[in-house]
Backbone as numpy.savetxt, mean C-alpha at the origin, in Angstrom:
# Nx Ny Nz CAx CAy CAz Cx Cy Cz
12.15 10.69 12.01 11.94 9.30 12.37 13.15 8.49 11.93
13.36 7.10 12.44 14.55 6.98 12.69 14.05 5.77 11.68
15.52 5.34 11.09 14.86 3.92 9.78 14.29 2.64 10.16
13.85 2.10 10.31 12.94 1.34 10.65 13.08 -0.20 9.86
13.87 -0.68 10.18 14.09 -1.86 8.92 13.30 -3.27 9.31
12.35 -2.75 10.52 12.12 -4.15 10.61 10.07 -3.79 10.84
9.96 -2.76 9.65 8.74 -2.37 9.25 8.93 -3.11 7.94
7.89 -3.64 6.99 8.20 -3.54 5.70 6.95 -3.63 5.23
7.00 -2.43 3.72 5.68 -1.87 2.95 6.11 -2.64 1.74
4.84 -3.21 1.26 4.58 -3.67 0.20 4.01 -2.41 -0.76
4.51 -1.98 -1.68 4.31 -0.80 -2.47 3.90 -1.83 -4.16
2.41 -1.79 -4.40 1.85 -2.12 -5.46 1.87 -1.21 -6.69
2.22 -0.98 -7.72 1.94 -0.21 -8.46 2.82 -0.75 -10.04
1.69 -0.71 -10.71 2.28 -0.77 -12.32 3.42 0.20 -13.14
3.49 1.08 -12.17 4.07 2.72 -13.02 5.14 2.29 -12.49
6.43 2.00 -13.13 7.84 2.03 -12.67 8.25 3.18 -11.88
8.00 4.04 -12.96 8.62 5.48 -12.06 7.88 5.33 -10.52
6.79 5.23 -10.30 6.34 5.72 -8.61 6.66 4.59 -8.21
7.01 3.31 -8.58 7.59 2.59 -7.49 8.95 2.65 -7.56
9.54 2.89 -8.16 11.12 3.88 -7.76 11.40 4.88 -6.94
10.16 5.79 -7.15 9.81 7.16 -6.16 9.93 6.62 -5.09
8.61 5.73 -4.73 8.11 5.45 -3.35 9.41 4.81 -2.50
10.05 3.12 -3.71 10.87 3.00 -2.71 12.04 3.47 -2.44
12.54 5.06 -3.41 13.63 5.52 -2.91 13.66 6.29 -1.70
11.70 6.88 -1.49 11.97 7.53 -0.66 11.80 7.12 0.99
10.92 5.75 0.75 10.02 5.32 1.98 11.32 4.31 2.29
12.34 4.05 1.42 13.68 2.79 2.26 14.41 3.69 2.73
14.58 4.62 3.05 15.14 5.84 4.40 14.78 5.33 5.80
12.74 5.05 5.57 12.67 4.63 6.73 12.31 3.35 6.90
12.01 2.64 6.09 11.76 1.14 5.98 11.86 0.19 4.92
11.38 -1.15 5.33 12.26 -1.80 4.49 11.27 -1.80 2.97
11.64 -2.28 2.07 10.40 -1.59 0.68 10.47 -3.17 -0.19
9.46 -3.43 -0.65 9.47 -4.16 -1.24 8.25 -4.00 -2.21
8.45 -4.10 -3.46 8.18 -3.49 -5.16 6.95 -4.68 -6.42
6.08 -4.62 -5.91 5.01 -5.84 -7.08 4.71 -4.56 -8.23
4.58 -5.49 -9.03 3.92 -4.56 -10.50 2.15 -4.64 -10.61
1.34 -5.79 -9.61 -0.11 -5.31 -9.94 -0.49 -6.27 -8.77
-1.32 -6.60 -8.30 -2.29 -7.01 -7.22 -2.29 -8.23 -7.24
-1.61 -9.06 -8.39 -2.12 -10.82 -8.64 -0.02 -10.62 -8.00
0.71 -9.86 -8.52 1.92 -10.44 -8.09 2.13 -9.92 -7.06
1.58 -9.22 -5.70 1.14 -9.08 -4.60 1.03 -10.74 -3.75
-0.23 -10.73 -4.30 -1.07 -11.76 -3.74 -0.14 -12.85 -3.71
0.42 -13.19 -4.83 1.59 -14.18 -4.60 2.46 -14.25 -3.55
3.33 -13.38 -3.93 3.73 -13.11 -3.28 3.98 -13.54 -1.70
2.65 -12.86 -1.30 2.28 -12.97 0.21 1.74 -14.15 0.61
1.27 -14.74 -0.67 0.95 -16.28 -0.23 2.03 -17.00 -0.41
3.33 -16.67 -0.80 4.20 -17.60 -0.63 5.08 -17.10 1.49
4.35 -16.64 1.60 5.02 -16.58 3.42 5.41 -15.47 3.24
5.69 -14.51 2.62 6.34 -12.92 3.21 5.28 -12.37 3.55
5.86 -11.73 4.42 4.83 -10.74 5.63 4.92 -9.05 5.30
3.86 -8.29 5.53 4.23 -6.59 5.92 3.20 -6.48 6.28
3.98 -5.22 6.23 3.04 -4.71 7.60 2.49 -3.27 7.29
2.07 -3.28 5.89 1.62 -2.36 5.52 1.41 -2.21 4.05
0.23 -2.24 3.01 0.35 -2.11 1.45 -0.16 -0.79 1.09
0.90 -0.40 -0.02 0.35 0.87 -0.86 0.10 0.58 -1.74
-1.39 0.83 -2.50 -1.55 0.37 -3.86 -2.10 1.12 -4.73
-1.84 1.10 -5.98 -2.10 1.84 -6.83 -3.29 1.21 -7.25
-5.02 1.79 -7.87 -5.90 1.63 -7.96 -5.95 0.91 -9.43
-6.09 1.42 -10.25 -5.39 1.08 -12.12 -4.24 0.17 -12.33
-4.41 -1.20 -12.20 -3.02 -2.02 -12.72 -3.98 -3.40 -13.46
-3.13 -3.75 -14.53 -3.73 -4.91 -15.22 -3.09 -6.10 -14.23
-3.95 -7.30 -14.55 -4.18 -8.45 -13.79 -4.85 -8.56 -12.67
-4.62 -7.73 -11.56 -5.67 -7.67 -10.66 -5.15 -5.87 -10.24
-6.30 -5.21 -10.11 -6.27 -4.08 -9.86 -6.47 -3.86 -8.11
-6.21 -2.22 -7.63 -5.96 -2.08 -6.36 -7.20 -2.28 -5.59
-8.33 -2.15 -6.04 -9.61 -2.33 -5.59 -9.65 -3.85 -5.17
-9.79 -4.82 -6.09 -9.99 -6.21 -6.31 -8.59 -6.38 -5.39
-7.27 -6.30 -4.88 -6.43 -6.79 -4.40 -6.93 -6.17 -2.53
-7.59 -5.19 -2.45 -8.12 -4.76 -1.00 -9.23 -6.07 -0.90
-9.79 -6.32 -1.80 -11.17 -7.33 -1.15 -10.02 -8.54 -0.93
-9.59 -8.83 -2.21 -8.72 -10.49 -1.55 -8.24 -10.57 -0.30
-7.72 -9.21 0.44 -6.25 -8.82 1.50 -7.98 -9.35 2.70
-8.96 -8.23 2.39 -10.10 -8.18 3.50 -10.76 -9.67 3.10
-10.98 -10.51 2.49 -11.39 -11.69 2.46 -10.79 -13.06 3.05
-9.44 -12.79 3.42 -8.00 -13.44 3.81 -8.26 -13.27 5.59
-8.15 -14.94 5.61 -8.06 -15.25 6.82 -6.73 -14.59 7.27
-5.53 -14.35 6.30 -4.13 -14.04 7.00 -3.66 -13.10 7.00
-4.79 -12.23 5.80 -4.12 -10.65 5.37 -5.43 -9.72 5.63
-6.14 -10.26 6.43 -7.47 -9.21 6.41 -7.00 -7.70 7.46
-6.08 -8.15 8.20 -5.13 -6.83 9.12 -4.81 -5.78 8.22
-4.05 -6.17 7.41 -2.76 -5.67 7.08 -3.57 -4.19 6.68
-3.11 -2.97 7.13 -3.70 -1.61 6.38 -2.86 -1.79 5.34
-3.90 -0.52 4.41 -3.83 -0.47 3.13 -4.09 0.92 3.10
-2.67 1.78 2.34 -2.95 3.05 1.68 -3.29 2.95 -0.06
-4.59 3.75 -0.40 -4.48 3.73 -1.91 -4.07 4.65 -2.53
-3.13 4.49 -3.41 -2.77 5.99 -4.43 -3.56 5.68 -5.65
-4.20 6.80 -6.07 -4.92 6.94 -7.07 -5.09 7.95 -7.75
-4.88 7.85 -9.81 -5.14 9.42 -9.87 -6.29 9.51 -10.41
-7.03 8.79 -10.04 -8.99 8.83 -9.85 -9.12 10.02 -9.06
-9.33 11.35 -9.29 -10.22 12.25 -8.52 -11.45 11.65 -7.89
-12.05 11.24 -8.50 -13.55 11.09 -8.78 -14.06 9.99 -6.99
-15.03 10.76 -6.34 -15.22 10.17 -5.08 -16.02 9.12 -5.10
-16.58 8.85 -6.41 -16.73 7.43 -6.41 -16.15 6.10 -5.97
-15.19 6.30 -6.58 -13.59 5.47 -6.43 -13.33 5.61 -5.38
-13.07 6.80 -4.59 -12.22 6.83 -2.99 -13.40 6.29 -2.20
-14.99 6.01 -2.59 -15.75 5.65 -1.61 -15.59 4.09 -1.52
-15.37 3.77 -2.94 -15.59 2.62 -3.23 -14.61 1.99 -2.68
-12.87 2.46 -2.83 -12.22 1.65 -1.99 -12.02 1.31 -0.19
-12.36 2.36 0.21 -13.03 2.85 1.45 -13.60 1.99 2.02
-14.41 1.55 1.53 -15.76 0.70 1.98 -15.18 -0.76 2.01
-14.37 -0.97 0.59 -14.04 -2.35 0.26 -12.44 -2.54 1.50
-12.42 -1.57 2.33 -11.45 -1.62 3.59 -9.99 -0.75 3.43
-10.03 -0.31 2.64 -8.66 0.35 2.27 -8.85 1.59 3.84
-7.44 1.84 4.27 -7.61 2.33 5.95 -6.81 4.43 5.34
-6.79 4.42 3.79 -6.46 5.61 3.54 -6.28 5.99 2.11
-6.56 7.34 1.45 -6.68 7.31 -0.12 -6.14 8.61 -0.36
-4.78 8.56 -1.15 -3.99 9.50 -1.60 -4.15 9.80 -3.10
-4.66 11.01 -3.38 -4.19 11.28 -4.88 -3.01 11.89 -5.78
-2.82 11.24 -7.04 -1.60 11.62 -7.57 -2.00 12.65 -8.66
-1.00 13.56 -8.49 0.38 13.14 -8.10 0.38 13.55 -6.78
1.44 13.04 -5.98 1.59 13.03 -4.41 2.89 13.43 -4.21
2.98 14.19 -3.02 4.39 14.38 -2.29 4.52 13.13 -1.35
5.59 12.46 -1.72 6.72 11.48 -1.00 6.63 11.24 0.37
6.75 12.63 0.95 6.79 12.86 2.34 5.43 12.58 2.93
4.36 13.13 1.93 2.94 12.70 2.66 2.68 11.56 2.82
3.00 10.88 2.09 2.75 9.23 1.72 3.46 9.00 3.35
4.51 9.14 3.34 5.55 8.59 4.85 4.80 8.81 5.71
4.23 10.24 5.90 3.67 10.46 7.14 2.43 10.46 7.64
1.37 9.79 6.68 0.72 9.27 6.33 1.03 7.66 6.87
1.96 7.21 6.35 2.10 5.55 6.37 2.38 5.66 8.22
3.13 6.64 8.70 3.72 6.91 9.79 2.41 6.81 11.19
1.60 7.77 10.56 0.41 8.16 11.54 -0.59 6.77 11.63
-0.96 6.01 10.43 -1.47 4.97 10.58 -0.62 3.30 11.46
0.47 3.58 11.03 1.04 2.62 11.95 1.01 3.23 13.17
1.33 4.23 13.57 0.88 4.82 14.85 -0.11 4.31 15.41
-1.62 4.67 14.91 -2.90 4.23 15.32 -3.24 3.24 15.48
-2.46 2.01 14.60 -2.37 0.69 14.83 -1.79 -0.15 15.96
-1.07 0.94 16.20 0.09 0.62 17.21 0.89 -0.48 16.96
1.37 0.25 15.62 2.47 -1.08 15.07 3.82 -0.37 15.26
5.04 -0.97 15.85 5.99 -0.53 16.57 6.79 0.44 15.41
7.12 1.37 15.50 8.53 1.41 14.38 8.87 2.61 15.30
């Protein structure tokens, strides 16, 4: 797939290292942009930046990935936007729970890079969001 710079993933996550991972590996094909928990998300996006796609990590202090899927699905402006969750919750409680609360996919860690992409790839597909 060819780079895509005029896709851009909002990649949520408290863990420095996986948001280094993610956006060293996912700005190959698009554009990446890096919050540390769900409240500096939300900002964020309420200050006018747009994507077109969030990955979030489930476990982050201030607002966690669960509680940041209901705000996105409660949002007259962000109730679209898919949402992949990374989580290293085994437990199918959790993957039901975010599921339900609208998350459109649920990855556990640790994860290969590439799945995440093609993964992020196949759902913009289905969306039929251009890249």
């Amino acid at each position: 797939m060819d780079h895509q710079e005029n896709i851009r993933i909002l990649v949520v996550d408290d863990d420095q290292f996986i948001r280094a991972v993610l956006k060293t590996y996912l700005e190959q094909h698009f554009e990446v942009v890096c919050k540390a928990n769900g409240l500096e998300a939300m900002h964020w996006l309420q200050e006018g930046n747009e994507t077109d796609l969030v990955v979030v990590d489930v476990n982050m202090p201030e607002m966690n990935g669960y509680e940041l899927i209901l705000q996105l699905r409660s949002s007259g402006f962000f109730r679209n936007i898919p949402v992949v969750v990374l989580s290293g919750d085994k437990e199918s409680d959790d993957k039901i729970k975010c599921l339900k609360a609208g998350a459109d996919d649920y990855i556990i860690k640790p994860f290969n890079p590439e799945e995440v992409h093609i993964r992020i790839e196949n759902l913009l597909r289905r969306l039929k969001i251009t890249y």
